[in-house]
N, C-alpha and C positions, 0 to 999 in steps of 0.2 A: 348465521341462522336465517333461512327462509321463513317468511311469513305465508302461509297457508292460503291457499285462497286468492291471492293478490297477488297482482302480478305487475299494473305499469299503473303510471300517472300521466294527466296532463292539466297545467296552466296553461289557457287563454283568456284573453283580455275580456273577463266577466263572466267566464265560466271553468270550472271545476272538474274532468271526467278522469276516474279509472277504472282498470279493466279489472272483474275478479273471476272467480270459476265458480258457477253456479249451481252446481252438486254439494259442494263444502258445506257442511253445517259445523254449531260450534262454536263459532264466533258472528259476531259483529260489528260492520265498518262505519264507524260515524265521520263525517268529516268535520274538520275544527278550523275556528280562525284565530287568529292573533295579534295584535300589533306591538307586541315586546319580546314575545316568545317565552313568557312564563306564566299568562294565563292565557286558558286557553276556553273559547263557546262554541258548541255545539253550533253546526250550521245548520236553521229546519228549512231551509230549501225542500221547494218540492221539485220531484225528478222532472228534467227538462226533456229529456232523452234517456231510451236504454235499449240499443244494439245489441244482438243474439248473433254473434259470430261463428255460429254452428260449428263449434270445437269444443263446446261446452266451456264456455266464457261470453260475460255480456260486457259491454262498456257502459256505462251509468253516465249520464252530463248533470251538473245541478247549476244554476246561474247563482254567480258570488253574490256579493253585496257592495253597492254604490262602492268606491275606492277611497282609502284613506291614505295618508300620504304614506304609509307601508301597511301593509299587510301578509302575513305571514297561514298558507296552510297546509294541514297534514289531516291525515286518518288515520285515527284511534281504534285498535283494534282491541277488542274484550270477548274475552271467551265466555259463551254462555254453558257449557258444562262441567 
């Protein structure tokens, strides 16, 4: 099953970016952190970056949060219709 809309990820060392398509409505991508991987907070970064790749997809960056000895993230996706 493809997830709509999204397309890639990337981890680097204090920032957060992936690529979605920016036509899509429907849903919404929240990013999330963790350090157990069974609860999970909302990350409210503000956007650090957001690339228009004129293919009708942008890349979004958001800057993590100071490092804990792990940390674990992903993007939660919910349909808004």
């Amino acid at each position: 099953m493809s997830t709509p809309g999204f397309t890639a990820q990337t981890i680097t060392p204090y920032t957060y970016t992936w690529r979605q398509r920016i036509a899509v409505t429907g849903y919404t991508l929240t990013p999330e952190s963790s350090t157990d991987l069974i609860n999970w907070t909302p990350l409210s970064a503000p956007i650090a970056s957001r690339i228009f790749h004129g293919d009708g997809t942008e890349s979004i960056t958001i800057p993590l949060p100071l490092p804990y000895p792990k940390q674990f993230i992903r993007l939660h996706l919910t349909t808004t219709e």
